[in-house]
C-alpha positions in Angstrom: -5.1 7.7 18.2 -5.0 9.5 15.0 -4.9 12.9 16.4 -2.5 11.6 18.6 -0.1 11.0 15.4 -1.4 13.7 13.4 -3.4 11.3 10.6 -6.8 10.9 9.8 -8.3 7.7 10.4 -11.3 6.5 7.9 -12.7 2.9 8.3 -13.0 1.1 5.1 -16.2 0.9 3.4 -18.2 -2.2 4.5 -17.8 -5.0 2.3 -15.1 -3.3 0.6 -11.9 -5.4 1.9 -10.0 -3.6 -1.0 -10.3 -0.2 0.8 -7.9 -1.6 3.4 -5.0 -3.0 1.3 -4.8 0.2 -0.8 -4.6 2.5 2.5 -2.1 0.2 4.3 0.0 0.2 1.2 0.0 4.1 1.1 0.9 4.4 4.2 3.9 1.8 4.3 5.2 2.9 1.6 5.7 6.6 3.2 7.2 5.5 6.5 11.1 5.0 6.7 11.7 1.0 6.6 13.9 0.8 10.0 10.6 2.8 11.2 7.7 0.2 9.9 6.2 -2.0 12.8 5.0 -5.6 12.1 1.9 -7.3 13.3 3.3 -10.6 14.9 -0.4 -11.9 14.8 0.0 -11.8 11.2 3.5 -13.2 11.4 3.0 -16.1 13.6 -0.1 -16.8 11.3 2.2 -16.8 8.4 5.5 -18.8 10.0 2.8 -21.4 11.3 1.8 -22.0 7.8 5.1 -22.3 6.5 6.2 -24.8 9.3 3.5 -26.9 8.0 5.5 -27.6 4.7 7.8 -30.2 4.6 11.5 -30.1 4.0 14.1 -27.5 4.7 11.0 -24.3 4.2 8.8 -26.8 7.0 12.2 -26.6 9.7 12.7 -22.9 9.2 9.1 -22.2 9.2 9.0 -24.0 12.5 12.3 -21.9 13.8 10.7 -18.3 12.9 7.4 -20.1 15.0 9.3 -21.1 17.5 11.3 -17.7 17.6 7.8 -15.3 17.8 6.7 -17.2 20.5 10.2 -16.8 22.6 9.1 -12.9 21.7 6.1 -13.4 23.3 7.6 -14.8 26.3 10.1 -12.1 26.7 7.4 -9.5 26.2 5.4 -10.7 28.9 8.5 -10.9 31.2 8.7 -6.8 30.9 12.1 -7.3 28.3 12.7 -4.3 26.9 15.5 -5.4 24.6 15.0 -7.5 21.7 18.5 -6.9 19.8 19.4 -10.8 20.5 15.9 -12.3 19.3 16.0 -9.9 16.2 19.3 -11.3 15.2 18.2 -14.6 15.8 15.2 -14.0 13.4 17.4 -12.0 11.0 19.7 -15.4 10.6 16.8 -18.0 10.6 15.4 -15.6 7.5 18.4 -15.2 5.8 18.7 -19.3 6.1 15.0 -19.2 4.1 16.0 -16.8 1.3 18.8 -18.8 0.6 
């Protein structure tokens, strides 16, 4: 895969967990922001803990949930356009940084 995008790849050292933040970092950092890909493992993970809170941050946490699993769905359907769930995503975030 590296070759593939003309990078090296080095696994972290073991039982170094720092290794991996300061690489991912470097790299994010050098690839355009409309270009950066998200890990919706890591997502959901996050929006399920935030649905868990209580009050307004628990209802949108539970909306972005709810919203990365509809992305799911639509990905296993074959969709190939996700313009409508982004905006929907875009709006419930916008809501939380309010």
């Amino acid at each position: 895969m590296g070759e593939h995008y003309g990078v090296a790849v080095l696994p972290a050292r073991p039982g170094r967990p720092q290794d991996k933040a300061k690489v991912e970092v470097g790299v994010h950092d050098s690839v355009d922001v409309n270009k950066r890909q998200v890990c919706w493992a890591h997502l959901l993970r996050d929006f399920t803990r935030i649905s868990e809170r209580s009050g307004a941050a628990g209802q949108i946490g539970r909306r972005l949930l709810g919203l990365g699993c509809v992305m799911f769905r639509w990905r296993g359907r074959g969709c190939k356009n996700y313009e409508p769930l982004q905006r929907r995503l875009r709006t419930a975030l916008q809501r939380g940084a309010a």
